[in-house]
C-alpha positions as a LaTeX table, in Angstrom:
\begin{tabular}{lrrr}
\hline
Residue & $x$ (\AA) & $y$ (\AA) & $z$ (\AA) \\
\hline
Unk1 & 0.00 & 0.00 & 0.00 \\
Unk2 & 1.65 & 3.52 & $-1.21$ \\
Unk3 & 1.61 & 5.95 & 1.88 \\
Unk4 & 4.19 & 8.24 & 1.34 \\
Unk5 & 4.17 & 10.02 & $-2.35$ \\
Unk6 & 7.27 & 12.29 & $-3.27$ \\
Unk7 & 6.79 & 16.07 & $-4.47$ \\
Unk8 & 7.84 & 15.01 & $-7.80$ \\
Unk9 & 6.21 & 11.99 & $-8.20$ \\
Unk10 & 2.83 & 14.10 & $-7.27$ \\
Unk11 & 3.39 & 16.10 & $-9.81$ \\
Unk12 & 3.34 & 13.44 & $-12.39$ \\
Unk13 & 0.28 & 11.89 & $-10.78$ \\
Unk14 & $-1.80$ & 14.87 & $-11.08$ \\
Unk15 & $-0.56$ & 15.72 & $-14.86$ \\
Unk16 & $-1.12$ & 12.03 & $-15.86$ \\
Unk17 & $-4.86$ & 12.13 & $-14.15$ \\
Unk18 & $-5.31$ & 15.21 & $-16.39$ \\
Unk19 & $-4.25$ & 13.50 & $-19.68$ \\
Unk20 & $-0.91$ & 14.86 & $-19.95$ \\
Unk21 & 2.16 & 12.03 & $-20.81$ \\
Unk22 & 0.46 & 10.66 & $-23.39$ \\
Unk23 & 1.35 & 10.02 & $-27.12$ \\
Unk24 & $-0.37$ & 12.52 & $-29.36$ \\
Unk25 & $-2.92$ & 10.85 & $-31.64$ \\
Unk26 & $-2.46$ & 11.14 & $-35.29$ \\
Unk27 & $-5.87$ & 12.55 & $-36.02$ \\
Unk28 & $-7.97$ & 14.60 & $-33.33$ \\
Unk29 & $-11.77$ & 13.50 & $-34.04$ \\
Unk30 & $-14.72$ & 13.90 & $-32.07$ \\
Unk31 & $-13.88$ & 10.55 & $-30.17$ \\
Unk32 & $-10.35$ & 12.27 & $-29.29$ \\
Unk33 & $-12.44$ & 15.20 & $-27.80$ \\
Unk34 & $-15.30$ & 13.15 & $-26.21$ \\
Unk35 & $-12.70$ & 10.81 & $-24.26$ \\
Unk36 & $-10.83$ & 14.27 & $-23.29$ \\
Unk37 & $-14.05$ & 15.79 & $-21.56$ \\
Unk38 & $-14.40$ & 12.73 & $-19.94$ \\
Unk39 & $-11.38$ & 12.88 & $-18.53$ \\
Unk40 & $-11.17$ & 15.84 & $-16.96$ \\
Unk41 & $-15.02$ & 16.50 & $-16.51$ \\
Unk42 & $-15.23$ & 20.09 & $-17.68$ \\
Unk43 & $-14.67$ & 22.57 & $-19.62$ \\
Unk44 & $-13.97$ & 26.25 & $-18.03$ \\
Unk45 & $-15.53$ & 28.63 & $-20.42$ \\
Unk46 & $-14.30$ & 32.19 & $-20.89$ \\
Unk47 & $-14.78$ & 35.14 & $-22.78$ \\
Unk48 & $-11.38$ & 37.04 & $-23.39$ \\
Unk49 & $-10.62$ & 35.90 & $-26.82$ \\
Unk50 & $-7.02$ & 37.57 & $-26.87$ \\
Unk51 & $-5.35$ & 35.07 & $-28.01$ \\
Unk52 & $-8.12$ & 31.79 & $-27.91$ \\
Unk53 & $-11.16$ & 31.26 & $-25.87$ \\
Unk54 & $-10.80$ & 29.22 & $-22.84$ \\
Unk55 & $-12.47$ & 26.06 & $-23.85$ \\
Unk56 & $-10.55$ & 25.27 & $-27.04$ \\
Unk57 & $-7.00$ & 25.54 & $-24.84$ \\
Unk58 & $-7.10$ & 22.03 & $-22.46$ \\
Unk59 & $-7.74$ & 20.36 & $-25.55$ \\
Unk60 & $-4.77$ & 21.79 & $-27.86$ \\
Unk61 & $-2.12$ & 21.13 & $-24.56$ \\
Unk62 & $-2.81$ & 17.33 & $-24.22$ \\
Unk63 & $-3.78$ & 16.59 & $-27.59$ \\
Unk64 & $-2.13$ & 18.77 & $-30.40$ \\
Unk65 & $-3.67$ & 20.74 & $-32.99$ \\
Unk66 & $-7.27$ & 19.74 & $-33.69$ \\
Unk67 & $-10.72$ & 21.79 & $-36.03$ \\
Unk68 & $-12.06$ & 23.58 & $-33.20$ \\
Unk69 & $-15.57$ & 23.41 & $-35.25$ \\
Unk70 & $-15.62$ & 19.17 & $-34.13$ \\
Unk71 & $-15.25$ & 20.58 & $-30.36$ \\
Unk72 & $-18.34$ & 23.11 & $-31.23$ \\
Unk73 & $-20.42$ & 20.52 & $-32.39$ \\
Unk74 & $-19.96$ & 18.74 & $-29.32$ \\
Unk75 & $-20.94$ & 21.87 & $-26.66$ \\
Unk76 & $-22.30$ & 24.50 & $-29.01$ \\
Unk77 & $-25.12$ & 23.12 & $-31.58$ \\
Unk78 & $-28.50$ & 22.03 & $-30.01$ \\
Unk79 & $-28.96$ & 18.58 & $-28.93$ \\
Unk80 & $-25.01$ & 19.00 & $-28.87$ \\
Unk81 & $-23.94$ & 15.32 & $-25.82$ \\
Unk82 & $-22.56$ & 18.53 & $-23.71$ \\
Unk83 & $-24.67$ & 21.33 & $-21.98$ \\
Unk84 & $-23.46$ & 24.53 & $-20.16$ \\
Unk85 & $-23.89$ & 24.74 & $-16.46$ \\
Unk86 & $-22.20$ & 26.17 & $-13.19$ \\
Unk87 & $-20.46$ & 22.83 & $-12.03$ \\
Unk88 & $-17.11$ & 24.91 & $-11.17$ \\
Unk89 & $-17.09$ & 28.48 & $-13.02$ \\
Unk90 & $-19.67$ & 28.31 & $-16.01$ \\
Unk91 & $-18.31$ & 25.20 & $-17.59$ \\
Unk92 & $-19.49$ & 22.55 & $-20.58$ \\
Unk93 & $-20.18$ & 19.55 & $-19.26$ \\
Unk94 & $-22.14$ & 16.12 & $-20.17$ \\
Unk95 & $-25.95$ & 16.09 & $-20.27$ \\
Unk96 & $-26.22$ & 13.11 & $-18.24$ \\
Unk97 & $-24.18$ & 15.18 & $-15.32$ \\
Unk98 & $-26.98$ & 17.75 & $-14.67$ \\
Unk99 & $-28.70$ & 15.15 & $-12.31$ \\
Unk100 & $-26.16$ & 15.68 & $-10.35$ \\
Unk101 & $-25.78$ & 19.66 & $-9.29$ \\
Unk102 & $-29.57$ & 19.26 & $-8.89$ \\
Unk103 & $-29.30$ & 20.37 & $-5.13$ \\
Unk104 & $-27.17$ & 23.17 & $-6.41$ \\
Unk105 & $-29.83$ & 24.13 & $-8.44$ \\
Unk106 & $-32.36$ & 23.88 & $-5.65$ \\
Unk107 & $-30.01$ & 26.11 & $-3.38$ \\
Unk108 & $-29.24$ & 28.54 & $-5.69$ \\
Unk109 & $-33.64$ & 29.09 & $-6.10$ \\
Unk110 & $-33.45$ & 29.54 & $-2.41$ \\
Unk111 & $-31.17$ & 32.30 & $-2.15$ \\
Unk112 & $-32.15$ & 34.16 & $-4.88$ \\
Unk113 & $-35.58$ & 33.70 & $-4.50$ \\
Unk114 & $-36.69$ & 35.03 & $-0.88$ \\
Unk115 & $-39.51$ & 37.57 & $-0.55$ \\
Unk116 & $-38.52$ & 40.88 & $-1.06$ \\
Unk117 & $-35.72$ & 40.32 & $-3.37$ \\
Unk118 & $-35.12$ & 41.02 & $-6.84$ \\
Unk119 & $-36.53$ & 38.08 & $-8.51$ \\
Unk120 & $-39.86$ & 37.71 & $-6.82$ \\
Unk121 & $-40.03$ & 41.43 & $-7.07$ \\
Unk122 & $-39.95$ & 40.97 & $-11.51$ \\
Unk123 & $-41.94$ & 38.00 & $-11.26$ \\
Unk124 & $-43.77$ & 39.59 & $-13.99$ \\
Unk125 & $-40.76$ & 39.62 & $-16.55$ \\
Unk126 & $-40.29$ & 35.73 & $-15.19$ \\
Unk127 & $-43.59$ & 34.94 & $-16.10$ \\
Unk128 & $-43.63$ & 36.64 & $-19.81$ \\
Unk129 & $-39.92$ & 34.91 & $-20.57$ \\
Unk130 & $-41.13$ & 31.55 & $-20.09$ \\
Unk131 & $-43.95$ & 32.43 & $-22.14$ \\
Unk132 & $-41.68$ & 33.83 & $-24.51$ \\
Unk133 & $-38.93$ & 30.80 & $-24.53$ \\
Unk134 & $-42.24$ & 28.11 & $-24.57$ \\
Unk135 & $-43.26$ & 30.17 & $-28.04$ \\
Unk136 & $-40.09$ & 31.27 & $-29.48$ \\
Unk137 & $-37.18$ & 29.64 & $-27.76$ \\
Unk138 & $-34.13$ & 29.21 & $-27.96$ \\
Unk139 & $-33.04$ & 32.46 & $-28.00$ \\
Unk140 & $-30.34$ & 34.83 & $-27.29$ \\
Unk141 & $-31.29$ & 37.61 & $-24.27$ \\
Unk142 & $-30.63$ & 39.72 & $-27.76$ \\
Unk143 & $-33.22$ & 38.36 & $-29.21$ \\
Unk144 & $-35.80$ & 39.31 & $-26.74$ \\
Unk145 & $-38.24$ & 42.15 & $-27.23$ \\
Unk146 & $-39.40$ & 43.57 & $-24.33$ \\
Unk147 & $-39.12$ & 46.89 & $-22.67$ \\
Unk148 & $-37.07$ & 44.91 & $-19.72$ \\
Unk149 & $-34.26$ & 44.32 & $-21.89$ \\
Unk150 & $-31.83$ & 47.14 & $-21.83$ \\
Unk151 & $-29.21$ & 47.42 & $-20.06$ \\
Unk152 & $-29.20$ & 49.54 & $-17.07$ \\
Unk153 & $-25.87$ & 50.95 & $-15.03$ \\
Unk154 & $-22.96$ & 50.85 & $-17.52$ \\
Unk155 & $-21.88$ & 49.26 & $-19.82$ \\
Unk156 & $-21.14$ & 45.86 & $-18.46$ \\
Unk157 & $-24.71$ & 45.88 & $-16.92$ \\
Unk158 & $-27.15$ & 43.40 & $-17.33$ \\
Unk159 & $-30.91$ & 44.22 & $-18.74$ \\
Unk160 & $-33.51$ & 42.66 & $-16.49$ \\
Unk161 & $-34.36$ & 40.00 & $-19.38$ \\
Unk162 & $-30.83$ & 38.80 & $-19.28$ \\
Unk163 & $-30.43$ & 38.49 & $-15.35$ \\
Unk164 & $-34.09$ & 37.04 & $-15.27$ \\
Unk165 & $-32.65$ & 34.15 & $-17.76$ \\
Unk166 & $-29.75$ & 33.56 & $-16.01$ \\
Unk167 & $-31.06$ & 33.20 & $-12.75$ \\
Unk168 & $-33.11$ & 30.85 & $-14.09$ \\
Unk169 & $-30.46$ & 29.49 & $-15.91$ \\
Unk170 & $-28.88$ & 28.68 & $-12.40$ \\
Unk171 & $-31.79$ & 27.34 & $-10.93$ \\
Unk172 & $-32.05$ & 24.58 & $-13.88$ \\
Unk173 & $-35.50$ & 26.03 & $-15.10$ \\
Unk174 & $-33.73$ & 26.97 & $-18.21$ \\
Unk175 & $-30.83$ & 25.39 & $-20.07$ \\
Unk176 & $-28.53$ & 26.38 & $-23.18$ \\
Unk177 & $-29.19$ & 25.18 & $-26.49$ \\
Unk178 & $-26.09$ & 25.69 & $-27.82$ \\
Unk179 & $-24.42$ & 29.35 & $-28.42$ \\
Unk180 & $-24.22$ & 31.89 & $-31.28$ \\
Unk181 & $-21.58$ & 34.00 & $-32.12$ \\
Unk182 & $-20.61$ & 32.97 & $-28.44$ \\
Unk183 & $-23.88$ & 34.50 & $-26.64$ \\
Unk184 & $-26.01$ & 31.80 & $-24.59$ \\
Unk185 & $-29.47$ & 30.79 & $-26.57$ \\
Unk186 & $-31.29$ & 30.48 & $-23.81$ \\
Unk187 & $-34.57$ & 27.18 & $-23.63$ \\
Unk188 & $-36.82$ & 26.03 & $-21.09$ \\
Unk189 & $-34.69$ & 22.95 & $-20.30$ \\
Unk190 & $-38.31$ & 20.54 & $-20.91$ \\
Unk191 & $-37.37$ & 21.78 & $-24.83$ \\
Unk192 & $-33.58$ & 21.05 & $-24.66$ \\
Unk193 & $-32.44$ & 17.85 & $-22.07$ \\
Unk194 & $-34.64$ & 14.65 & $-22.74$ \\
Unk195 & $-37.46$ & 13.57 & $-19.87$ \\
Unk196 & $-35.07$ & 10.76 & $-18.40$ \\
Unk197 & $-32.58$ & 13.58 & $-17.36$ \\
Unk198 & $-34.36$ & 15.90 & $-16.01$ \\
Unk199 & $-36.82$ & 13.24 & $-13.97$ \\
Unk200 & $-33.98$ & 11.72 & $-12.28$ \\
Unk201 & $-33.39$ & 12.81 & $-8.99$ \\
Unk202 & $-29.74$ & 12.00 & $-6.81$ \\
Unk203 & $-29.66$ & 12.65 & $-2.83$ \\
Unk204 & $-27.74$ & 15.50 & $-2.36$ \\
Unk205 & $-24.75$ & 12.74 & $-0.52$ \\
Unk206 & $-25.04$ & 10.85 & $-3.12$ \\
Unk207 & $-24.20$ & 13.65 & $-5.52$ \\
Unk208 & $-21.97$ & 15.01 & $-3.76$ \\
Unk209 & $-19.98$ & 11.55 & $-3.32$ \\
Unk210 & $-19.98$ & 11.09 & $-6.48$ \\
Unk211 & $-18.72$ & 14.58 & $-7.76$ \\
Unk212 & $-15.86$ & 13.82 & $-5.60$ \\
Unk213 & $-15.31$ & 10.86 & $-6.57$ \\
Unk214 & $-14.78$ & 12.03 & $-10.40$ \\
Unk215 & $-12.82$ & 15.04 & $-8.95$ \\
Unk216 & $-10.29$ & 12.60 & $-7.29$ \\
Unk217 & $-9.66$ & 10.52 & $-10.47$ \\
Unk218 & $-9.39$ & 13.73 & $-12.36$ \\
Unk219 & $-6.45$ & 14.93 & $-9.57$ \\
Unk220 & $-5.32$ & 11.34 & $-9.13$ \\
Unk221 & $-3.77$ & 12.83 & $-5.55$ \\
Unk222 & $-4.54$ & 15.54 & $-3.61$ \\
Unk223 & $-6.35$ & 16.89 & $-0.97$ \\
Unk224 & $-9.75$ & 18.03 & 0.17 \\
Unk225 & $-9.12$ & 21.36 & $-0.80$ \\
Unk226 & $-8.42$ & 20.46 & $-4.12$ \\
Unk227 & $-11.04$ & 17.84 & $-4.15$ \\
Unk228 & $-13.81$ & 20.41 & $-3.12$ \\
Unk229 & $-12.63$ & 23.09 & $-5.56$ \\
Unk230 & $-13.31$ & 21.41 & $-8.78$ \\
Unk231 & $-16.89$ & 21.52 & $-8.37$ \\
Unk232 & $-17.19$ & 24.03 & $-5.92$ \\
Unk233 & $-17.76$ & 21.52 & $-2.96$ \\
Unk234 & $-17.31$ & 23.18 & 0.32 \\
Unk235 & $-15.15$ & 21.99 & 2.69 \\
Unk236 & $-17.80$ & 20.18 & 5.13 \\
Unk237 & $-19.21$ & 17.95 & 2.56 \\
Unk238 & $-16.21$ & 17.23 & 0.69 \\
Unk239 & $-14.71$ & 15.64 & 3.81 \\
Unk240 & $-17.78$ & 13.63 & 4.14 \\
Unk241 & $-17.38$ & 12.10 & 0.74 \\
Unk242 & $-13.57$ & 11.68 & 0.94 \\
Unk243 & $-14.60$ & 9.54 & 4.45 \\
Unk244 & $-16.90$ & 7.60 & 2.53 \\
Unk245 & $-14.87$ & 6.89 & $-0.28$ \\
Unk246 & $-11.71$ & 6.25 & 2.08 \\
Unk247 & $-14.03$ & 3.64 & 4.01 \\
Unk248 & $-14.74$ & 1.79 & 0.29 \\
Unk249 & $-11.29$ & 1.57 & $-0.65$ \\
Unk250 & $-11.45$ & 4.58 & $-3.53$ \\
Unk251 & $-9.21$ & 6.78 & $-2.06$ \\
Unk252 & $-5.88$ & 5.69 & $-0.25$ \\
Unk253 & $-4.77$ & 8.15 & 2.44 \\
Unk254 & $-1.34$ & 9.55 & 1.85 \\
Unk255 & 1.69 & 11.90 & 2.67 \\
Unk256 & 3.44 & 14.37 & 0.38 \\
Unk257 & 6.76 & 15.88 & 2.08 \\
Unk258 & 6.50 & 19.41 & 1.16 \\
Unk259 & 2.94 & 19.65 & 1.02 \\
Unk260 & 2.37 & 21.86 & 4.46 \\
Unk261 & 0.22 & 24.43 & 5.61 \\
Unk262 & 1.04 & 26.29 & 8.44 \\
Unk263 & 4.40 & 24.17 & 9.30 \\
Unk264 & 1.84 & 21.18 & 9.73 \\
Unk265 & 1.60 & 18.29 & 6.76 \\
Unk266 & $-1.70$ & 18.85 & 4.28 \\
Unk267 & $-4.13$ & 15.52 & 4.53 \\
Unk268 & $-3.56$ & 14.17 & 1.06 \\
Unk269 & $-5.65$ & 11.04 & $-0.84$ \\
Unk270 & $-4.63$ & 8.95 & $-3.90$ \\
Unk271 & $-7.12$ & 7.46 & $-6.46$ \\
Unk272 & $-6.68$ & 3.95 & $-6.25$ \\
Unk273 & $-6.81$ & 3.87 & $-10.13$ \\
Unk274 & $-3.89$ & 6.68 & $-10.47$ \\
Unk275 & $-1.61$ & 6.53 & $-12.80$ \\
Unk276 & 2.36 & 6.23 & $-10.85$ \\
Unk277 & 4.26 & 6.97 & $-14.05$ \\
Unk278 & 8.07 & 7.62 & $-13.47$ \\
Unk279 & 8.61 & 9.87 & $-16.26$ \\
Unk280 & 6.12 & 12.92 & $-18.18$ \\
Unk281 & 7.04 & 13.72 & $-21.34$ \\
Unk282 & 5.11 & 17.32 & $-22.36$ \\
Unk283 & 5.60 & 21.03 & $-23.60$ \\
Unk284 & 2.55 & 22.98 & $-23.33$ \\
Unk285 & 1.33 & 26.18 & $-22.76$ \\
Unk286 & $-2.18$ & 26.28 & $-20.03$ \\
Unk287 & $-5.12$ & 27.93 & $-20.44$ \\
Unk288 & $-5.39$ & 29.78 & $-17.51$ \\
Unk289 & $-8.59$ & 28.43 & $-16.30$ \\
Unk290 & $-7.09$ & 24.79 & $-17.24$ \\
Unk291 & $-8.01$ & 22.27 & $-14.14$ \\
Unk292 & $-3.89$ & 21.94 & $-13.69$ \\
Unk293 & $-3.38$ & 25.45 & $-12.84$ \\
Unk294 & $-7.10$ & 27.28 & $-11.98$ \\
Unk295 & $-7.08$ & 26.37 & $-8.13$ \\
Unk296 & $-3.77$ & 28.45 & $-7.68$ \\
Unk297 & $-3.30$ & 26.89 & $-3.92$ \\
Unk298 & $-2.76$ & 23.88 & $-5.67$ \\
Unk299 & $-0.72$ & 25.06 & $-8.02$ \\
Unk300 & 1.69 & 27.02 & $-5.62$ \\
Unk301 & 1.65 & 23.64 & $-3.79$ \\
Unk302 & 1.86 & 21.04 & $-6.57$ \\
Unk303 & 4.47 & 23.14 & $-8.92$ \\
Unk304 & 6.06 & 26.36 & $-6.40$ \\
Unk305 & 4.11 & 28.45 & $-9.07$ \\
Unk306 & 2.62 & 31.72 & $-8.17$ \\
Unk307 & $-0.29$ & 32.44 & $-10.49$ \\
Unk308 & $-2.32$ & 35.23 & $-10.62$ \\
Unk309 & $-4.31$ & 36.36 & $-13.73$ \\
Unk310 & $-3.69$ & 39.81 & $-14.89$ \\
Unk311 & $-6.47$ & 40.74 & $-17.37$ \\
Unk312 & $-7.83$ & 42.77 & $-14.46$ \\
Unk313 & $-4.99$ & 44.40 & $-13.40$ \\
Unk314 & $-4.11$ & 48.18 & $-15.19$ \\
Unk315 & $-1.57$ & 48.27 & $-17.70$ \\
Unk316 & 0.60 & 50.11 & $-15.97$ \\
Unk317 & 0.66 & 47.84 & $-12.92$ \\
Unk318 & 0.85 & 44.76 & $-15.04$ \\
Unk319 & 3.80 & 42.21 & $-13.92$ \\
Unk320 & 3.99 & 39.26 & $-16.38$ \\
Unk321 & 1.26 & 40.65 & $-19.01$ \\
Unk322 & $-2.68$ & 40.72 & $-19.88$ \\
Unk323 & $-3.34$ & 36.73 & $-20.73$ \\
Unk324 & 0.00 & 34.90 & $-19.48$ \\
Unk325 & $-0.54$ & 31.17 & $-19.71$ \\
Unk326 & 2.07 & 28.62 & $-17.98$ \\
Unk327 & 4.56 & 27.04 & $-19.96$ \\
Unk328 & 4.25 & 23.39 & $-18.81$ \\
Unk329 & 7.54 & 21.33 & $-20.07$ \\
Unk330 & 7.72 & 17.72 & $-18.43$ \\
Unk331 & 6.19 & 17.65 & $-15.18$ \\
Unk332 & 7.26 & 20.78 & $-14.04$ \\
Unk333 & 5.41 & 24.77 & $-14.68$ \\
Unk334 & 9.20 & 26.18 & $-15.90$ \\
Unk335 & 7.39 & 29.47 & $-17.86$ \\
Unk336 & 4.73 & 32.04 & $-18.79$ \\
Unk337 & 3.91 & 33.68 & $-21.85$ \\
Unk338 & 1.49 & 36.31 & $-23.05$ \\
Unk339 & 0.24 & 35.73 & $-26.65$ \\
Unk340 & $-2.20$ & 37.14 & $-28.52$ \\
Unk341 & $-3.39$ & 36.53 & $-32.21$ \\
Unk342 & $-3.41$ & 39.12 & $-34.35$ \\
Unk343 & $-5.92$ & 38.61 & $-36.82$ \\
Unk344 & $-5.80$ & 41.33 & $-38.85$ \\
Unk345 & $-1.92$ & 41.02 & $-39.43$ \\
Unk346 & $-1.64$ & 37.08 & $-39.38$ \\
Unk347 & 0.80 & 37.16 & $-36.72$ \\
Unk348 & 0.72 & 34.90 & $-33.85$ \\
Unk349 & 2.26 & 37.80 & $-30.98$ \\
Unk350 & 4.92 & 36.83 & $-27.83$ \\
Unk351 & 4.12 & 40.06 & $-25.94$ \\
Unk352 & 6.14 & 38.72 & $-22.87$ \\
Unk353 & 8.40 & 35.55 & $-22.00$ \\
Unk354 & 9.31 & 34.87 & $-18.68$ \\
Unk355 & 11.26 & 32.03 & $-17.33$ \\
Unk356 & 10.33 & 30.70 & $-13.55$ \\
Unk357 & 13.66 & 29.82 & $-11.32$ \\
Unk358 & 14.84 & 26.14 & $-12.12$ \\
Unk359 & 13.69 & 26.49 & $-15.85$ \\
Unk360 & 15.55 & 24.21 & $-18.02$ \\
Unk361 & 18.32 & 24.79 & $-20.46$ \\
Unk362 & 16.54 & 23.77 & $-23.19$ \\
Unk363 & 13.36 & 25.97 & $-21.93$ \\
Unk364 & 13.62 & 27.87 & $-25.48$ \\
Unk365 & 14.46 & 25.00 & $-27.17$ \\
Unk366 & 10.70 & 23.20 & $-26.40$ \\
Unk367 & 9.13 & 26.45 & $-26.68$ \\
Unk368 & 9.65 & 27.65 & $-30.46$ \\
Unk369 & 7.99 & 24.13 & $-32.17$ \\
Unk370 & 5.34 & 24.90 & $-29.50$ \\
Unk371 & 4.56 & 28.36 & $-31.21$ \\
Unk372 & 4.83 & 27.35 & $-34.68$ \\
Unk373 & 2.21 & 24.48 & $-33.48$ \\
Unk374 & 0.00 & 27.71 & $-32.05$ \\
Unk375 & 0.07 & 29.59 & $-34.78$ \\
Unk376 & $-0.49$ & 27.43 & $-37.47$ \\
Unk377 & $-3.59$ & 25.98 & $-35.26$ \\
Unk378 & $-4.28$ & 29.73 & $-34.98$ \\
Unk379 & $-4.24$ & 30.13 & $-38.88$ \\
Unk380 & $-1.34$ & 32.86 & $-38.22$ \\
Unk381 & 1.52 & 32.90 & $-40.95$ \\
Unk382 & 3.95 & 33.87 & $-38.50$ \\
Unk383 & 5.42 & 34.95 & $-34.53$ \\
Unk384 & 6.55 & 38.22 & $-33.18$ \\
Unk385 & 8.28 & 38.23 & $-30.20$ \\
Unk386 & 7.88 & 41.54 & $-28.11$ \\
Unk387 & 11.21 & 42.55 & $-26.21$ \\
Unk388 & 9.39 & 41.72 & $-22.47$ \\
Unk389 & 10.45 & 39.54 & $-19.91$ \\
Unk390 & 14.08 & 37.51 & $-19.66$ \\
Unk391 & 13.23 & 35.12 & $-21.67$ \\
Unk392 & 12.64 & 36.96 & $-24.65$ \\
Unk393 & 15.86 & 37.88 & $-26.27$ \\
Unk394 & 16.63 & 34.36 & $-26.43$ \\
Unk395 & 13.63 & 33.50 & $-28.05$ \\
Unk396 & 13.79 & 35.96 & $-30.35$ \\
Unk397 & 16.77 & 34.49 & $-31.55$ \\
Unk398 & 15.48 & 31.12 & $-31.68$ \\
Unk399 & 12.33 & 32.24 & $-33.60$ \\
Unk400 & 14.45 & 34.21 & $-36.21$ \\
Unk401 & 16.64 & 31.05 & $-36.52$ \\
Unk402 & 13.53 & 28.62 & $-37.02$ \\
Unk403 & 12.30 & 30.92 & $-40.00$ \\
Unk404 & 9.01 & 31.58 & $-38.50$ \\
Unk405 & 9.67 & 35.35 & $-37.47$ \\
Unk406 & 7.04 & 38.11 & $-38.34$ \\
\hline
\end{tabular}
């Protein structure tokens, strides 16, 4: 029985669990994708389309170039075997898994819907949307007439219509049929998930176990934190299920040296099913919402990386850059880069490079196929490297040597 796991051999674990140390298949089809998403569960989905939307990006690290248009047709058309819902951030996920967040749904009614607050106070706009999306659906909040839907506040502000459909959205009244030129279309979820999904009902522990249970084979080790995280489990329940599954022989309770809190050792658990493999082999660049890196305790833990988005942060106070996305070689987080495709020149643009301590010689090396790889995925004809961060003069050199410089 394995109850001591080293840093390194962690590491591995966890990027094996997610798919990565894997030969590259020779085509990426729709049965590529489909075994991907079962994998790892989920799909964070994101707006910022800087360089590439958030969904596409898991894919392209563990599995290579691929048409994003076979992922759409599994998460954007209608009757599409993945549906949208709020099983970590807003995420796609299978059809058959809504069952399962049903007491999310029911939770999220009761908090938004107590007397006196802003729901049961537009009951009235409620009311004429589900008449609206029984007639006409599915439609984008766009799409809508109704003297509700403008947006009030600034900019960024929500009209009633929209924040009437995505509160219902949350409380599984409605569902997304699909998505069009990336904006929800919005159904009654009777007119978009079949009668055997939405009839079956799951105990809240039973769901709950069970989420857990996919989260731990999608970690292959870690701990409760990281357990509850990808689905947004708190802390209470998750412990719960880890118990249970403990007491069935699912997960195996174990020690990481280096993994400590407060000078005291984190609890840790291993999937009995994990993968222990000795070596990684990988060079890829995260999404930043990717499951490896988006709970950033882990990843301080797991790699010594210190992530923090900056797409929020001014300009001016900007450290790394706008959309920096880890540099995974191996089994280790050695880098970060901000790109960004420039459409309108056909240019695939470095607009930092930064190297973490410990990076590898060959860092550089790994790097520049990796671009080309981007770029020509990104239909861009060629890379510009922008002179920020230390490890861009090298790899400005390297991309000049390779040909491939804008």
């Amino acid at each position: 029985m394995v109850d001591k796991v080293s840093s390194a051999l962690a590491r591995r674990i966890a990027l094996a669990a997610q798919g990565f140390g894997r030969p590259r298949p020779a085509v990426v089809g729709t049965r590529q994708l489909n075994g991907l998403i079962d994998r790892i569960n989920l799909l964070q989905i994101d707006s910022v389309n800087v360089f590439e939307r958030s969904h596409y990006l898991p894919a392209f690290a563990r599995l290579g170039s691929y048409d994003k248009g076979l992922l759409d047709s599994l998460t954007f058309k209608a009757g599409a075997p993945h549906t949208e819902y709020w099983p970590h951030e807003a995420a796609f996920m299978r059809r058959e898994d809504w069952p399962l967040f049903q007491w999310r749904m029911d939770a999220q009614r009761a908090r938004y819907t107590k007397p006196d607050g802003w729901f049961q106070n537009n009951l009235k706009t409620v009311d004429w949307l589900r008449a609206e999306l029984a007639a006409n659906g599915p439609l984008t909040a766009g799409e809508i007439e109704h003297d509700a839907n403008r947006r009030t506040g600034p900019w960024w502000g929500w009209s009633d219509v929209k924040r009437a459909l995505e509160l219902m959205f949350i409380f599984g009244e409605v569902a997304i049929a699909g998505r069009t030129r990336f904006q929800r279309r919005y159904a009654l979820a009777a007119d978009v998930l079949p009668a055997s999904i939405l009839n079956t009902r799951i105990e809240t522990r039973d769901a709950v176990r069970e989420l857990i249970r996919r989260s731990a084979r999608a970690h292959g080790i870690g701990t409760a934190g990281d357990f509850g995280d990808y689905y947004r489990i708190l802390r209470a329940p998750a412990l719960e299920a880890i118990a249970d599954l403990e007491d069935a022989g699912e997960l195996l309770p174990v020690t990481v040296p280096g993994w400590e809190q407060g000078g005291r050792a984190v609890k840790a658990w291993l999937h009995k099913d994990a993968r222990l493999p000795r070596r990684v082999e990988a060079t890829a660049l995260l999404s930043p919402f990717d499951p490896v890196v988006w709970y950033r305790d882990r990843a301080l833990r797991m790699f010594d990386f210190h992530y923090r988005i900056e797409i929020y942060t001014p300009a001016e106070k900007r450290i790394f850059g706008y959309y920096t996305m880890p540099l995974l070689i191996d089994d280790r987080v050695v880098g970060r880069v901000d790109l960004k495709s420039d459409r309108q020149a056909g240019i695939l643009r470095v607009q930092s490079a930064w190297s973490e301590p410990g990076a590898p010689a060959e860092t550089v090396e790994r790097l520049v196929p990796l671009l080309e790889e981007t770029a020509a995925w990104q239909g861009l004809g060629g890379i510009a490297v922008a002179d920020r961060g230390d490890l861009a003069p090298a790899l400005q050199v390297a991309v000049a040597a390779a040909g491939v410089a804008a």
